[in-house]
C-alpha positions, 0 to 999 in steps of 0.5 A: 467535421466535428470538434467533438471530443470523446470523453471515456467513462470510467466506471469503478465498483469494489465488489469485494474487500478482504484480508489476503494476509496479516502478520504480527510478531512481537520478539522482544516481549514480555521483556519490552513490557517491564521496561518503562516508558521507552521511545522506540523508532518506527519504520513504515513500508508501503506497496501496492500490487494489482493483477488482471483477473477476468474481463475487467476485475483487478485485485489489488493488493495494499501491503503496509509493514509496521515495524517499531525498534529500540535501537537494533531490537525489533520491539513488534512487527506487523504486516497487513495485506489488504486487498480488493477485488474490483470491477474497472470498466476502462479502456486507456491503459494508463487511466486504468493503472491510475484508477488501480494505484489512487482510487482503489488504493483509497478504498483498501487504506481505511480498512488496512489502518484498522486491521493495524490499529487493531493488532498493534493494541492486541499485542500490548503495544499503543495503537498505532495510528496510520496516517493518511496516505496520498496516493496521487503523489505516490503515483506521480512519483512514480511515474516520474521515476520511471521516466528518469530511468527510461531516460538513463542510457544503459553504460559499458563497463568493463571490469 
């Protein structure tokens, strides 16, 4: 009998990067220009999406929105969708959806800071620097999130 164990090789190739879709709107100019120094409040929304494509190419699309307010008036908005197509040679199902949401999500946040950076200077505003992103724990908590709510039994209710 043999103690052997089988290790299965993942194999992971970008073959192609690109901007799938950008958005900036900035509602509150040129009024927010004359203003001063002001301190806005920003609000930052990730997500990740990925579908099969053929055999084993996967886009994956990393989705950050940008969204600075004064108070209840939106001061600039930005949404960048920045996407890859990849070549993924993995069988388990759950090491290729982890190859999917750290390692290729990795690959794409570099590329979607810059697009950010980029347009929120553009529009007149100070460049908005994104902070790195640790996907790992993005990926553990979800994960765990759905375990608790696979774990919550359904309820009754009668109104």
């Amino acid at each position: 009998m043999s103690t052997e164990k089988s290790t299965e090789e993942i194999s992971l190739e970008p073959r192609k990067i690109y901007l799938k879709d950008v958005s900036f709107e900035s509602p509150a100019s040129p009024d927010v220009f004359t203003r001063g120094q002001v301190k806005p409040a920003m609000d930052l929304q990730l997500m990740l999406h990925h579908k099969k494509l053929d055999d084993n190419f996967h886009e994956v699309v990393l989705q950050i929105t940008a969204t600075s307010k004064l108070e209840e008036e939106v001061l600039f908005l930005v949404e960048v969708h920045q996407a890859g197509v990849f070549e993924i040679q993995c069988e388990d199902a759950a090491k290729l959806l982890m190859v999917k949401e750290i390692a290729c999500a990795n690959m794409l946040l570099p590329f979607a800071r810059e697009t950010i950076a980029d347009l929120v200077a553009k529009g007149g505003f100070p460049q908005l620097l994104i902070n790195p992103v640790n996907f790992e724990v993005l990926y553990q908590q979800s994960r765990q999130k759905e375990k608790q709510a696979s774990k919550t039994p359904a309820s009754d209710s009668i109104n």
